[in-house]
N, C-alpha and C positions, 0 to 999 in steps of 0.2 A: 417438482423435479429435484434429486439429492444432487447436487454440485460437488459431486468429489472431486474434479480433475481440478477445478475451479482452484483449490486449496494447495497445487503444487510451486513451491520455491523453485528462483529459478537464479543461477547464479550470470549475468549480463558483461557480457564482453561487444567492443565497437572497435572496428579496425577502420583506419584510414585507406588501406588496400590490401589487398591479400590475394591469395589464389582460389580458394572456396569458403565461404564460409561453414560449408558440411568438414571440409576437412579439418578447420580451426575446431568447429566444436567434438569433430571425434579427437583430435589432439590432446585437446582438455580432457578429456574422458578416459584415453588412455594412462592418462599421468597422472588422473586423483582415482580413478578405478571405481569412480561411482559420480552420480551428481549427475543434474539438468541443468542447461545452460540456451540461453537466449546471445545467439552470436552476429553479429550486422556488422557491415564493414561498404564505405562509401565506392567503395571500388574492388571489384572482384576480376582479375587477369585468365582464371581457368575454372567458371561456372559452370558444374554440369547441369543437362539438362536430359531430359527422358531419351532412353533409346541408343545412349552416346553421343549424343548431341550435345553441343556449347552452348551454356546460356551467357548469350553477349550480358554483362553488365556495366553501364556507365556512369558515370559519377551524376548523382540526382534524382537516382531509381535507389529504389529500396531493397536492398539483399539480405534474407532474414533466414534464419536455421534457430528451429527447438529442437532442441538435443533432449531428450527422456529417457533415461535409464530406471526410474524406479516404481513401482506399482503399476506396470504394464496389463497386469492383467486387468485394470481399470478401464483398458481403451479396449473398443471392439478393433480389430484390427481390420476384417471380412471387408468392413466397410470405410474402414478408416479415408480410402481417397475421397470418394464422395462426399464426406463429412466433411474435410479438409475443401474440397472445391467452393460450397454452399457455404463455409464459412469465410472465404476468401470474395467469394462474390457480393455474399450479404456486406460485407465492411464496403465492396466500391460502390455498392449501389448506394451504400449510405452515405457516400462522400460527392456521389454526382447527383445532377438533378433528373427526377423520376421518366423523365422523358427519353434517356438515354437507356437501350434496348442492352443490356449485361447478358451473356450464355455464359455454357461450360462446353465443350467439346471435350467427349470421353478420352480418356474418364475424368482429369483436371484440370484443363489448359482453360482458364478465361479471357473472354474475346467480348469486344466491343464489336457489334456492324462486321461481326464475322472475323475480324481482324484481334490477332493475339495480344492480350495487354498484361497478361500474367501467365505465368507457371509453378506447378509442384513437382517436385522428386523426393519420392519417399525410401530412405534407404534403410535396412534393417541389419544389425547384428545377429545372429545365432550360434550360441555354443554347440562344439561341433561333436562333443558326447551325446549330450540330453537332447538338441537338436533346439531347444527353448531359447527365445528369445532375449537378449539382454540389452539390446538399446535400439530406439529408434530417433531416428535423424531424418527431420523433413525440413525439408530446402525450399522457402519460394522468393520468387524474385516478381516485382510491379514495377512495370515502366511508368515514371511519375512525370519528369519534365522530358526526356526523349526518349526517341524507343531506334534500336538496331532495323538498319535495311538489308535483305535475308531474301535472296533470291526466288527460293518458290514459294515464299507467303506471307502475307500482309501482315502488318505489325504496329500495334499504337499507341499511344500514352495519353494518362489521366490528363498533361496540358491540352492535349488537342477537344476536351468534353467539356473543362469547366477554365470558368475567368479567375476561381481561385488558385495562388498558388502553393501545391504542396508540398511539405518537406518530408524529407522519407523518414528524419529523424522522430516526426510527431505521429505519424503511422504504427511505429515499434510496438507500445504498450497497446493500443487497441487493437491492432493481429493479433498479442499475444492472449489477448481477453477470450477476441473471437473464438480463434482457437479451442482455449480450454473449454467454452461456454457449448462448440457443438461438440468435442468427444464427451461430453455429457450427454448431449442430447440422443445421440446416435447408439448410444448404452437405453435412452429410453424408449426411442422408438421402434417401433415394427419394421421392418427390413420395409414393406410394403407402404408405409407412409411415407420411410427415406426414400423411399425409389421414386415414388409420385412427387418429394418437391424436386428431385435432382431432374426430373424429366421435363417437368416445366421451365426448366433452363436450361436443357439440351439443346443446343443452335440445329443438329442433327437429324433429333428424333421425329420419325415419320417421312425422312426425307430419302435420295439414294447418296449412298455413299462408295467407296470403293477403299479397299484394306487389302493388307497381304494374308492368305488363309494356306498353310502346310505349302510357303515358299512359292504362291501363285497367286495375279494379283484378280482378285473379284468383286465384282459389283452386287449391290442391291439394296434395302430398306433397312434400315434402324429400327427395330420394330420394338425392342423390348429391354431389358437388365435380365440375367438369368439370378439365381439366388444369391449369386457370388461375386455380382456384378458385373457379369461377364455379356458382352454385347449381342443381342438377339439379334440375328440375321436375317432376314428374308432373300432368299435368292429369286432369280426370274422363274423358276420352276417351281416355287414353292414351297422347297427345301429348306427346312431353319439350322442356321448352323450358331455355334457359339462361339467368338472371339476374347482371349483370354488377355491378349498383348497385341503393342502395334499400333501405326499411324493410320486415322482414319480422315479422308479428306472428303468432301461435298463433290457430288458430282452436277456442275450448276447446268439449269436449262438455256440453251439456243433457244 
């Protein structure tokens, strides 16, 4: 496998607190007009999260933003969150012990025992001539020693799985490894070999769920990724629909 992402410089900024780290590093970006920057900050006041949603950050959790503005056409984008997910899970799996059960829940959120212990938000530039892209800014946040209490759903951190304890600051460069190491991978793989490891740690898949479809909320099966990664539906009628966007939650058996 040719490691090109592998090769990108990254210019590394650390705030003691902030408002986002996505917005620290578009900030940077807008003032040098070019450049990738790796931006962390021990405390973040206004984290977004998917959807419009806050991502609580607390001091002891790790808040991390790669800013990439240059040779874009190097990353698949299609698939870019999946890639991104699988390489966030692979770094916890490799920091807890094999026994502890890691998902993803479409299409990035990682969850321990069903319960949320990480997030991604991928935000994109586009020049509004050409319509082409000129930077990407992906956002994730790991709960390491606490994790936020979030009224409709469970929520957990790396202290609660293992007796080591971790610093979000020693975390930094091995996400940013990860990272580079699967938008390589994801440039060499078949959509169809991505999709078979991302499925093997879908907490989801095969299960019923329930999502909002054209502003109505419905139930059914996780059955598939479409080419684009869009979520295969089985309905009770056996209509397959395709979901593009949106919260999808488990429907658990009585």
């Amino acid at each position: 496998m040719q490691l090109v992402n592998q090769d990108r410089k990254f210019t590394s900024i650390n705030f003691d607190k902030t408002t986002s780290t996505q917005s620290e590093a578009l900030k940077l970006f807008n003032k040098a007009g070019c450049g990738n920057f790796i931006v962390t900050a021990k405390m973040m006041t206004n984290g977004r999260g998917r959807n419009g949603n806050i991502w609580i950050a607390k001091e002891g959790n790790l808040n991390f933003t790669m800013f990439i503005s240059s040779n874009l056409d190097l990353i698949n984008l299609t698939y870019l969150p999946f890639a991104l997910s699988l390489a966030l899970s692979e770094l916890i799996n490799e920091l807890l012990d094999k026994t502890v059960k890691i998902s993803i829940k479409w299409p990035n959120d990682i969850l321990i025992d069903g319960k949320k212990l990480a997030g991604i938000l991928v935000e994109t530039g586009l020049k509004a001539a050409s319509k082409k892209l000129y930077y990407l800014n992906i956002g994730m946040g790991i709960n390491i020693e606490n994790h936020p209490k979030i009224a409709d759903r469970e929520t957990t951190s790396l202290s609660e799985y293992s007796n080591k304890l971790f610093k979000a600051s020693e975390l930094i460069e091995p996400l940013r490894m990860k990272i580079l190491l699967w938008l390589d991978k994801v440039n060499e793989y078949q959509w169809s070999d991505l999709k078979k490891l991302w499925l093997e740690r879908a907490y989801h898949f095969g299960r019923e769920i329930i999502t909002t479809y054209k502003n109505e909320k419905i139930s059914g099966i996780f059955e598939d990724l479409g080419t684009e990664g869009e979520l295969v539906m089985r309905l009770h009628d056996d209509q397959k629909i395709e979901i593009k966007s949106g919260i999808v939650e488990i429907i658990e058996k009585r």
